[in-house]
DRENSERO-433180 format. One record per residue (C-alpha): residue in three letters; x, y negated, z negated. Coordinates in steps of 0.001 Angstrom, whole numbers, padded with zeros to 6 digits, always signed. Each point is the difference from the previous one (the first is absolute). Layout:
! DRENSERO-433180
ALAXYZ ...
! end
This chain:
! DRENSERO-433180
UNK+010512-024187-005796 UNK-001873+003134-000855 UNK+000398+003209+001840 UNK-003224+000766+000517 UNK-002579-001631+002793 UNK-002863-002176-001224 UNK-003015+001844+002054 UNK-000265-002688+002529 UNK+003969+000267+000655 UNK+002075+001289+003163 UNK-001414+003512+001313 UNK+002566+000227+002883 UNK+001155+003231+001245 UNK-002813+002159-001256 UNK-002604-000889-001415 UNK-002613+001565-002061 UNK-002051-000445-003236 UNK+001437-001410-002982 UNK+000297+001493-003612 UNK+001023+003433-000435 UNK-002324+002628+002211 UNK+001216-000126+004256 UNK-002939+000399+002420 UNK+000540+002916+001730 UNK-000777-002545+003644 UNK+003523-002221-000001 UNK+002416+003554+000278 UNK-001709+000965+002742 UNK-000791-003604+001958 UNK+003942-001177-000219 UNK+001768-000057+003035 UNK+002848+003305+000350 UNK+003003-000591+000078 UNK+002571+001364+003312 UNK+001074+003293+000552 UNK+003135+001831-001474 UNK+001216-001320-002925 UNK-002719-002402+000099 UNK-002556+001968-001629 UNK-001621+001575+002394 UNK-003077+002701-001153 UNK-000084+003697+000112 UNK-003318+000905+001043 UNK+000827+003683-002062 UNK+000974-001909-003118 UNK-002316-000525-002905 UNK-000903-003708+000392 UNK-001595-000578-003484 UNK+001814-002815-002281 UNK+001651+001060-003057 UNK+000391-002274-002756 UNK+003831+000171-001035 UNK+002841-001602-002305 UNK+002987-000663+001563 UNK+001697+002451-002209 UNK-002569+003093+001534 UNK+001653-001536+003404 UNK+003653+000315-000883 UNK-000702+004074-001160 UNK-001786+001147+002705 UNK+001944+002596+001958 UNK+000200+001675+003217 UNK-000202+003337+001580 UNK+002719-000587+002381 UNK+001274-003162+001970 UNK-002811-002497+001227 UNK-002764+002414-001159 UNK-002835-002209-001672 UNK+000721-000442-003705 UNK-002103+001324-003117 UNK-000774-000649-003260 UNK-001082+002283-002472 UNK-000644+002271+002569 UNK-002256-002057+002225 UNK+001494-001752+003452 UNK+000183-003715-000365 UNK-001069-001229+003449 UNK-001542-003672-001638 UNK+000436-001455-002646 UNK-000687-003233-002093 UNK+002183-001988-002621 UNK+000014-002798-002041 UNK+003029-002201-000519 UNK+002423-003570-000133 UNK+001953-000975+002310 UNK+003635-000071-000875 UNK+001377-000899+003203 UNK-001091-000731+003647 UNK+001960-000152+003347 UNK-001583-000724+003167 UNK+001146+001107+003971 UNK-001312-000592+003415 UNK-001888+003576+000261 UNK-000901+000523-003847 UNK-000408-001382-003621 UNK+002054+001859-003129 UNK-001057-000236-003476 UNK+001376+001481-003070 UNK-002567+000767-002153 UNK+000128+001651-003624 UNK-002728+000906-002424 UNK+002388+000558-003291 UNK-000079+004037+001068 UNK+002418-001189+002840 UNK+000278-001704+002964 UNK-000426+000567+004026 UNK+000739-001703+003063 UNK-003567-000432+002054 UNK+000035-001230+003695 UNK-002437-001947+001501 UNK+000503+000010+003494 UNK-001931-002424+002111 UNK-002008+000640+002737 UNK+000064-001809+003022 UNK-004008+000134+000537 UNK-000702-001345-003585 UNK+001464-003164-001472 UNK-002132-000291-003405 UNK+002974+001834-001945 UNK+002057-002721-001048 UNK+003591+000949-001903 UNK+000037-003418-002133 UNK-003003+000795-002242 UNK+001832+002619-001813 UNK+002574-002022-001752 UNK+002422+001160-002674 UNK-002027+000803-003100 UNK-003191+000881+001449 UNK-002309+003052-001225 UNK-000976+001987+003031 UNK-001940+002771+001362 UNK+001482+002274+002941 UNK-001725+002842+001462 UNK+002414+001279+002652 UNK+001558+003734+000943 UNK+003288+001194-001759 UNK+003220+000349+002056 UNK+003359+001290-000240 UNK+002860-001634+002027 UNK+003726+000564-000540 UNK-000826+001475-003447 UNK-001238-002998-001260 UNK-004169+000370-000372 UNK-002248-003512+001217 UNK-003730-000340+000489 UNK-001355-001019+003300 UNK-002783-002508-000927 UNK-003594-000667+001813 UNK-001340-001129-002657 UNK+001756-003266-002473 UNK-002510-001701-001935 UNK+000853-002716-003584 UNK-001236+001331-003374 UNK-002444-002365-001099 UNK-000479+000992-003360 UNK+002730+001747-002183 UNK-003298+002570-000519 UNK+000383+001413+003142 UNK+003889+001119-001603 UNK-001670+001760-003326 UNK-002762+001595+002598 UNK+002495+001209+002760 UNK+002463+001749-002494 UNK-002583+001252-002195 UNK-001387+001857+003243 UNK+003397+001199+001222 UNK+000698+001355-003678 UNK-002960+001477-000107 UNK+000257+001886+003782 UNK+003293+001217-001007 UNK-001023+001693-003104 UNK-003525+001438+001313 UNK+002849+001511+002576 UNK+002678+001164-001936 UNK-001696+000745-003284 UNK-003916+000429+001000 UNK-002905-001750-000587 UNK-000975-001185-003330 UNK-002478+002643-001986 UNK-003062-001783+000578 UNK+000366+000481+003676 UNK+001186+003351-000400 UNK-002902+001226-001704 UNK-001846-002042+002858 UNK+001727+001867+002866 UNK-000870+003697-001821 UNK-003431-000901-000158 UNK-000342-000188-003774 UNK-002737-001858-001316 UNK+000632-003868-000959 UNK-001104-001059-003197 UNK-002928-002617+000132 UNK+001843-003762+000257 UNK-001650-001326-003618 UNK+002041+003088-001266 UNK+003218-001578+000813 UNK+001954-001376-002454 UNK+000968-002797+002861 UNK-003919-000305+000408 UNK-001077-003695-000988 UNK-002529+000594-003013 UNK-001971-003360-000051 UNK-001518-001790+002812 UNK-001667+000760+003058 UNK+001411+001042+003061 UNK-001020-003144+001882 UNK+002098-001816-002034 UNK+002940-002101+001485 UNK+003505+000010-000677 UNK+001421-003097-000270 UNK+003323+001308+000511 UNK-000699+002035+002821 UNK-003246-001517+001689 UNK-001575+003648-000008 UNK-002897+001278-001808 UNK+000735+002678-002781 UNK-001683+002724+002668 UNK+001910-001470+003037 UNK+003418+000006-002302 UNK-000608+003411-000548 UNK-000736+001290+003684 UNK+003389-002101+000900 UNK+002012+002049-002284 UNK-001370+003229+000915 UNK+000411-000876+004202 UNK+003920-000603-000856 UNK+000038+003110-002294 UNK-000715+001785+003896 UNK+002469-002775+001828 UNK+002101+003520+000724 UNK-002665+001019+002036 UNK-000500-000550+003764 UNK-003324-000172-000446 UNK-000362-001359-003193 UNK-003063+000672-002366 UNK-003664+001077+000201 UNK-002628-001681-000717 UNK-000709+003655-001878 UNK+002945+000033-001905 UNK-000317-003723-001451 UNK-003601+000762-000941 UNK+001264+002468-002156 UNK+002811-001458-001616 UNK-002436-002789-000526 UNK-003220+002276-001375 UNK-001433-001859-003159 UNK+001063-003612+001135 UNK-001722-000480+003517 UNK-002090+002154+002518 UNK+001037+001016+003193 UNK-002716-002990+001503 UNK+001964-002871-002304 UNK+003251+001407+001135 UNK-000270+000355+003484 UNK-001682-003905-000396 UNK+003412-001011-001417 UNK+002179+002170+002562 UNK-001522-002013+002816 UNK+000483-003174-001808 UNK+003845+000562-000654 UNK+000097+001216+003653 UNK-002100-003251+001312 UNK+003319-001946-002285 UNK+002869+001807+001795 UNK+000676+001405-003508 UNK-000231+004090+001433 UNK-001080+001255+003716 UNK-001321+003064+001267 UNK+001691+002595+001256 UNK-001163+003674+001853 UNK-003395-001493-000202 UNK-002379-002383-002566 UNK+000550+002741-002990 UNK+003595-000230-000318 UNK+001977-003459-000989 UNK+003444-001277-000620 UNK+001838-002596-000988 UNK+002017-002179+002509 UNK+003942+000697+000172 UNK-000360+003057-001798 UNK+000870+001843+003222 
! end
């Protein structure tokens, strides 16, 4: 049996879109789970979702005892992992998995809540690729994740995507961004896209990929948006325009923004100039 869902498989206990982007809607629609110990929020915390490995989890540190826990000098108040399930065990108030990602492994609880019963503990057998979003806990020196949000990997993508993002997070973090958005930051000037030595030199920009199913300009507005995933408020319209002076005008490019938007693909952010990428936050 494979360990991945077909896309018409079993969505219990969370939800959401398949492949490897998360809408930013499920996180916020899931039921909460009870107070204490049972995850419940910090309206001071920072409640964005940070794309870990299970490794980042196990060498985050604390200030003192039962202070929130950080990570390369950020607080880790949510965050989101991909894993298999090594090993399950099941009580009257809660659900226990043991989940490891080859970095290492966790305990994550899914407690159930008494008015919701779509969560259902035997659709994450032994085996299984999952997604948890949850909060990060600490209890008799042994750390656990308090899940609200258990979803099946459908597509062993969604594994390449997810680490590739936490990777990436960590580095921008520890070791700063890469040069090209450094020299976007300081204001330099970009150099014009056909320029680039990544640039494609033959064909037009309506062209599709048959790989990806975007057109060589919309391609190239995707990979500048998650150049700014970083960002809260992701990229200008401004600042893509310029990257992309010499391939499309602003008029083409703000044609193709809405398109990707109108697909779920990016969304707007502080207001119909700025964009992002979903569960990039």
């Amino acid at each position: 049996m494979s360990n991945f869902n077909s896309p018409g498989g079993n969505r219990n206990g969370g939800g959401g879109s398949g492949g490897g982007f998360i809408s930013p809607g499920p996180f916020g629609s899931q039921g909460g789970s009870p107070g204490g110990e049972r995850g419940k929020r910090d309206s001071n915390k920072n409640q964005s979702i940070r794309h870990v490995m299970i490794g980042h989890v196990l060498t985050s540190t604390q200030s003192v005892p039962d202070a929130p826990f950080s990570l390369d000098g950020l607080e880790l108040s949510l965050i989101s992992f991909v894993g298999r399930i090594n090993g399950v065990h099941t009580q009257s108030t809660h659900a226990g998995y043991e989940i490891d990602d080859g970095t290492g492994s966790v305990e994550v609880k899914k407690w159930f809540d008494n008015d919701s019963d779509d969560f259902d503990p035997e659709a994450f057998p032994v085996g299984r690729y999952v997604r948890v979003c949850g909060h990060l806990r600490s209890f008799n020196n042994s750390r656990n994740v308090v899940a609200f949000n258990m979803r099946l990997v459908e597509s062993v993508d969604e594994i390449s995507y997810h680490n590739l993002m936490a990777l990436f997070t960590h580095l921008h973090l520890t070791k700063g961004p890469p040069p090209s958005m450094q020299g976007a930051n300081n204001g330099s000037v970009q150099p014009d896209y056909n320029q680039s030595v990544y640039a494609p030199q033959n064909g037009d920009i309506n062209d599709v990929n048959d790989a990806s199913g975007f057109t060589r300009l919309q391609a190239a507005i995707m990979d500048i948006v998650q150049e700014h995933s970083h960002s809260m408020v992701g990229v200008g319209v401004d600042v893509i325009s310029s990257r992309l002076r010499g391939m499309a005008n602003e008029s083409q490019i703000r044609c193709e923004l809405k398109k990707l938007s109108e697909e779920g693909n990016i969304y707007t952010t502080t207001d119909d100039d700025h964009y992002k990428m979903p569960g990039t936050d």
